[in-house]
C-alpha positions as CSV (number, residue, x, y, z in Angstrom):
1,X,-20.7,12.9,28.1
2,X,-17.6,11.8,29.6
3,X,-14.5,11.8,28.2
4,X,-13.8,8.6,27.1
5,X,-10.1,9.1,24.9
6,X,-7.0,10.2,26.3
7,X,-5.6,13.7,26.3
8,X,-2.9,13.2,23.4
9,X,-5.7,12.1,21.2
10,X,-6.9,15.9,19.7
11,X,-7.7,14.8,16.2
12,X,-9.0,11.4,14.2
13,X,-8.5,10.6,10.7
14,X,-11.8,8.8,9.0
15,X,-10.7,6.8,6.4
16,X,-12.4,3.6,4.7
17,X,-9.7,1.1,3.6
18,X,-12.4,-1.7,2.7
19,X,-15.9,-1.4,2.5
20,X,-18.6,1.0,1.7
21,X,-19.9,3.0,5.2
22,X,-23.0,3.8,6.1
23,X,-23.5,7.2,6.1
24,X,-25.8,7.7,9.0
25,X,-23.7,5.3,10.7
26,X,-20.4,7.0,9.7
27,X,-22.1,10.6,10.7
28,X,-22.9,9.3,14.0
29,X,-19.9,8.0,15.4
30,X,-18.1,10.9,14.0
31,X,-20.3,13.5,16.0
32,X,-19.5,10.7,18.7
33,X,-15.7,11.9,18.5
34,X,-16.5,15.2,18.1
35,X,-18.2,15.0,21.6
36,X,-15.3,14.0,22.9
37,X,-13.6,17.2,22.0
38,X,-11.7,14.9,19.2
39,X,-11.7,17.3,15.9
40,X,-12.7,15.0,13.0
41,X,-10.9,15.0,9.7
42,X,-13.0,12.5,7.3
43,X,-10.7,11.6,4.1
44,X,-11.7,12.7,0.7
45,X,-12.6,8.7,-0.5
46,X,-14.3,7.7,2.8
47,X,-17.8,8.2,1.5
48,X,-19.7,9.2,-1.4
49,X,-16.9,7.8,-4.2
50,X,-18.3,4.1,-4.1
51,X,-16.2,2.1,-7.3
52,X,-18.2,1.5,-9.9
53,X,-16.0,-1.2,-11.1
54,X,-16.1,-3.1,-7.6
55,X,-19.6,-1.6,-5.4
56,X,-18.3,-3.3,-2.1
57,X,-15.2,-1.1,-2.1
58,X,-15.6,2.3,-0.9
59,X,-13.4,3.9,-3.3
60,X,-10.7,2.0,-5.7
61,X,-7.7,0.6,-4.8
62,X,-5.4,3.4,-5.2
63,X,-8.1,6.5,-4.0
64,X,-8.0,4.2,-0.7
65,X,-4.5,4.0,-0.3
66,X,-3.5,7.9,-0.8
67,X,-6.2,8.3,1.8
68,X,-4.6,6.4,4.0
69,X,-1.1,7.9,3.0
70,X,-2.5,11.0,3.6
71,X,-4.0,10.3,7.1
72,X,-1.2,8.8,8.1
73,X,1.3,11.5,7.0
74,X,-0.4,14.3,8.8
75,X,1.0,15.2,11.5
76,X,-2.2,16.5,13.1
77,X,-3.7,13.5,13.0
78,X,-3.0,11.6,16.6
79,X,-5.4,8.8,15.8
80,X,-6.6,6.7,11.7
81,X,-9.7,5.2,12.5
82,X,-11.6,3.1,10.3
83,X,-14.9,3.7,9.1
84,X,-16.0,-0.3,8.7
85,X,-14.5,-3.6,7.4
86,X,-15.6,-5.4,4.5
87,X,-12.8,-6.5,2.1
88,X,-10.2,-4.4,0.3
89,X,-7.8,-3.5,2.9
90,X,-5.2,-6.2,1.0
91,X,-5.8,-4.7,-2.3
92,X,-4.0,-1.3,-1.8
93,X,-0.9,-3.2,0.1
94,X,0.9,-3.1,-2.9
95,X,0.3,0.8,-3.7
96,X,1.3,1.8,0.2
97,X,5.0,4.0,0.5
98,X,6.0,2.1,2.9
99,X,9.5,3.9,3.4
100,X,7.8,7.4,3.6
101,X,4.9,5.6,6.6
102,X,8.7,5.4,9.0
103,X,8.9,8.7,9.0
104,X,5.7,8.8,11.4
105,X,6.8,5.7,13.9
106,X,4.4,6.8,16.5
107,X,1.0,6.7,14.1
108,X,-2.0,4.7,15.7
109,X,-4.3,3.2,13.2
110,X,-7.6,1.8,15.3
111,X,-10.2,-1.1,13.4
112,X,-10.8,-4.6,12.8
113,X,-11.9,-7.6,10.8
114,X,-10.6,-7.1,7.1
115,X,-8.1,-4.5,8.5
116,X,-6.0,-7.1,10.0
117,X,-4.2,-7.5,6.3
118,X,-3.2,-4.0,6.4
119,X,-2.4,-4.2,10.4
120,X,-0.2,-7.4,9.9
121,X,1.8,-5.2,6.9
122,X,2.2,-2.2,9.1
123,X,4.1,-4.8,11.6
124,X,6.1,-6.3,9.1
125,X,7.0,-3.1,7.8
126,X,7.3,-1.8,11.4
127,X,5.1,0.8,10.6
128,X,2.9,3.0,13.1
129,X,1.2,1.2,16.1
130,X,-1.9,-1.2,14.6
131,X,-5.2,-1.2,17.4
132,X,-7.8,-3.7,17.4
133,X,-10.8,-1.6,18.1
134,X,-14.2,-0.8,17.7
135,X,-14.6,1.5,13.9
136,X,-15.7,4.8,13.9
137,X,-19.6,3.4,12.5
138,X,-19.6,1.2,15.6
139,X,-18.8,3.5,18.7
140,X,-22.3,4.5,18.9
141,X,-23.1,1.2,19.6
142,X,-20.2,0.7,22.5
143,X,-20.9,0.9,26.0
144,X,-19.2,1.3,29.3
145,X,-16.9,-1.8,28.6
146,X,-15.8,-0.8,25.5
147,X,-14.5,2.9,26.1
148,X,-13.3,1.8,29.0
149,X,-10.9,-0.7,27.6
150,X,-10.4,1.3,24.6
151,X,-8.8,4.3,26.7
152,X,-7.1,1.2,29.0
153,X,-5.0,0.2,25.6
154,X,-4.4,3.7,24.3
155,X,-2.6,4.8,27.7
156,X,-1.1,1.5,27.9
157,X,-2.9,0.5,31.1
158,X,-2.8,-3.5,31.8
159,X,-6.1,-5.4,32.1
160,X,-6.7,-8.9,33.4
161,X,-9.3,-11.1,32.3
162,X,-10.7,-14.7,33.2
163,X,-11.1,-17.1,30.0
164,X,-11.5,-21.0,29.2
165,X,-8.7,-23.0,29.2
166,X,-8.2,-25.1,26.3
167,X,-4.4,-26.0,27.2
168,X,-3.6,-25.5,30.0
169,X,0.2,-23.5,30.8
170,X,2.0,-19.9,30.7
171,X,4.3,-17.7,28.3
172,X,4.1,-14.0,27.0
173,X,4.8,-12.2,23.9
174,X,3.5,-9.6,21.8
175,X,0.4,-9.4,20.6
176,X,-1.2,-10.2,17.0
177,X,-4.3,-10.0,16.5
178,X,-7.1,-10.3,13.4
179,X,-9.8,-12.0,12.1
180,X,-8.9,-15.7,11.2
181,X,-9.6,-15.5,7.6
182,X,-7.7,-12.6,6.7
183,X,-4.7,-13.8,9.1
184,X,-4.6,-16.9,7.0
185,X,-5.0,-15.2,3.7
186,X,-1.7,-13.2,4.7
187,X,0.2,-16.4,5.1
188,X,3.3,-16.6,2.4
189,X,3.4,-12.9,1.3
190,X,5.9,-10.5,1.9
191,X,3.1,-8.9,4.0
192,X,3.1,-11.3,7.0
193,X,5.1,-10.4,9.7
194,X,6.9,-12.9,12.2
195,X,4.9,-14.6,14.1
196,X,7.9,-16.3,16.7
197,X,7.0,-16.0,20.1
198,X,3.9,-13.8,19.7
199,X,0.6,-14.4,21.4
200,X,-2.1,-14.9,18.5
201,X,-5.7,-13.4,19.3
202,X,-7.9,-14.9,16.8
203,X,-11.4,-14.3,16.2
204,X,-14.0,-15.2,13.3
205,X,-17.6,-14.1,12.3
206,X,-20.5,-16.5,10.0
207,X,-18.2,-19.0,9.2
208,X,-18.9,-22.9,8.9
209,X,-17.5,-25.3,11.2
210,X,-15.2,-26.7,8.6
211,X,-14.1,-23.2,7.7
212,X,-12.9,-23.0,10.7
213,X,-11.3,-26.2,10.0
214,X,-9.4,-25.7,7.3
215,X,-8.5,-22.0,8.2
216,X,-6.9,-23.2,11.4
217,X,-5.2,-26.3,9.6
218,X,-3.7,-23.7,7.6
219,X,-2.0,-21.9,10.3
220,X,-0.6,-24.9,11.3
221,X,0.9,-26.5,8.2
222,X,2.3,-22.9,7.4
223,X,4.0,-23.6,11.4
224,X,2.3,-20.9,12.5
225,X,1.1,-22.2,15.6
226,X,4.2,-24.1,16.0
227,X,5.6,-20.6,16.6
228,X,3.9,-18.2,17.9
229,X,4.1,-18.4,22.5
230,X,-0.2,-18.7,22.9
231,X,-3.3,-18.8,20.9
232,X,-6.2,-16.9,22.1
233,X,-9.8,-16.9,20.7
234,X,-11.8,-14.5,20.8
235,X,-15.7,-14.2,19.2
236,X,-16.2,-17.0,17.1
237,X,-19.7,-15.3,15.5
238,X,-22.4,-17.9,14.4
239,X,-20.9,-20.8,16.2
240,X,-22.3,-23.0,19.4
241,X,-18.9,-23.0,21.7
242,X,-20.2,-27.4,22.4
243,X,-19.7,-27.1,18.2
244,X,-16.4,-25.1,17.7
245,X,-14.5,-26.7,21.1
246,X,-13.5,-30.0,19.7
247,X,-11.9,-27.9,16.4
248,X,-9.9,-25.8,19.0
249,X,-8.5,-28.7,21.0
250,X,-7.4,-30.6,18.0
251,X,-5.2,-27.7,16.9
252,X,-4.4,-26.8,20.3
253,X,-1.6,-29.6,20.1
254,X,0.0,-28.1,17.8
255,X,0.7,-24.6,19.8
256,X,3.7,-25.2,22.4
257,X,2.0,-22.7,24.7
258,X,-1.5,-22.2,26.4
259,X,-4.8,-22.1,24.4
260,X,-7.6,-20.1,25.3
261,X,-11.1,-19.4,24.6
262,X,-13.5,-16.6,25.2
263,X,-11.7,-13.3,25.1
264,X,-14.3,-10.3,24.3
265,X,-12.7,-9.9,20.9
266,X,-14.4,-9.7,17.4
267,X,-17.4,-8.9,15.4
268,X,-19.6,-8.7,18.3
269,X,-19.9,-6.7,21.9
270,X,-18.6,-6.8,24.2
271,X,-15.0,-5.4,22.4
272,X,-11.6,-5.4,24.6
273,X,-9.0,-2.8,22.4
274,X,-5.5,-4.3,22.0
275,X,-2.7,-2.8,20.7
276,X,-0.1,-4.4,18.5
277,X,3.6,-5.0,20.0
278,X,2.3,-4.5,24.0
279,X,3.0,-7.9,26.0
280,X,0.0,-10.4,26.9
281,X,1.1,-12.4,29.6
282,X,-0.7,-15.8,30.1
283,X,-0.5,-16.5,33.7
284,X,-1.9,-20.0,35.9
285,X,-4.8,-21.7,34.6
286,X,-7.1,-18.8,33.1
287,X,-6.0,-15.4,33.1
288,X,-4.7,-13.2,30.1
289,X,-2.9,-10.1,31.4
290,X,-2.5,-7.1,28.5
């Protein structure tokens, strides 16, 4: 197959932070890598050591976290990507060596959904580089799109795309990015990064309208989207758009930038990568440069 990851990536770290992987899943999109000349290193707790105290975490709180020390400490390892989501991620933030993770300022860690906690401590920390990507279970699912943009944010290559406007203007900024629910669980620990100036990509998956609701009305009394330069959504799973619109222009008011709606980012394909700390630059009426 053709190569789809960049020449400085020789070797991926598996490692599950949250959830319990599918193992056929898991074994898939590691022979995926493999194809792609990428030696796999799958960590000691990413499969077979389910907790018996908690069954929806792949391993406990501490076996998760010295995996991901480990991965990240390796110098071999060019690339920590996650096997799946699920919750945990925030558990283990507590047990992470924070201190020792600068040593390695240059360390990609690649997933989504629940690892937004541990991707919005890694900025605060200013720890590695955090990439909102496809999981190793799901790249045998990904198509043309999907590697393409993955290897577009891994060699730092700028994309333009075309989204609904839901308030209308420009700015730039960094980018943040996570699932809504975890981004507003983060809010008020020492965990959550500064969000001044940044440009927010937000997406959310089988959540009610009022969810939505109340997790957005918590950004805003917390002034988070008094701060941050641009709000863009991305897959909001499970809802009709003619639902979830008027939701998004009522707390578009409270953004001093643009708002915009439809970016291919979430718990559904098609999947744009973006990397943590490269600039998104909202330009005219409906494009998003990053």
């Amino acid at each position: 197959m053709k190569k789809v990851f960049p020449d400085y990536i020789k070797q991926a770290a598996v490692i599950s932070p949250a959830g319990y992987p599918d193992e056929a899943e898991l074994s898939a999109g590691a022979a995926l890598l493999e194809r792609n000349g990428i030696k796999v290193n799958i960590m000691p707790h990413a499969i077979g050591c389910r907790s018996k105290e908690f069954p929806y975490l792949a391993a406990s709180d501490q076996e998760r976290a010295d995996d991901f020390m480990r991965a990240y400490c390796d110098r071999g390892n060019d690339i920590i990507i996650a096997s799946r989501g699920g919750y945990g991620c925030g558990r283990m933030l507590d047990l992470i060596d924070w201190n020792m993770l600068k040593q390695y300022p240059d360390k990609i860690v690649a997933g989504y959904s629940d690892l937004t906690s541990l991707f919005l401590a890694m900025t605060s920390r200013k720890c590695g580089t955090p990439l909102a990507s496809v999981m190793t279970a799901k790249l045998p699912e990904c198509g043309k799109f999907e590697f393409q943009h993955l290897a577009d944010a891994l060699c730092g290559r700028k994309r333009s795309f075309q989204l609904e406007v839901i308030k209308s203007g420009s700015a730039s900024g960094n980018i943040l990015a996570g699932n809504l629910t975890v981004f507003a669980s983060c809010i008020g620990t020492e965990y959550f990064p500064d969000v001044k100036g940044k440009v927010l990509f937000l997406e959310e998956v089988g959540e009610d309208l009022y969810r939505i609701d109340r997790l957005l009305n918590q950004l805003h009394l917390s002034g988070v989207l008094a701060k941050c330069s641009a709000v863009v959504f991305g897959h909001l799973s499970g809802c009709r758009r003619e639902d979830v619109l008027p939701i998004l222009q009522h707390y578009s008011k409270y953004v001093n930038g643009p708002v915009l709606n439809g970016f291919a980012y979430g718990h559904e394909l098609p999947f744009a990568a973006l990397k943590y700390g490269d600039t998104a630059a909202i330009c005219g009426e409906n494009a998003v440069i990053c």
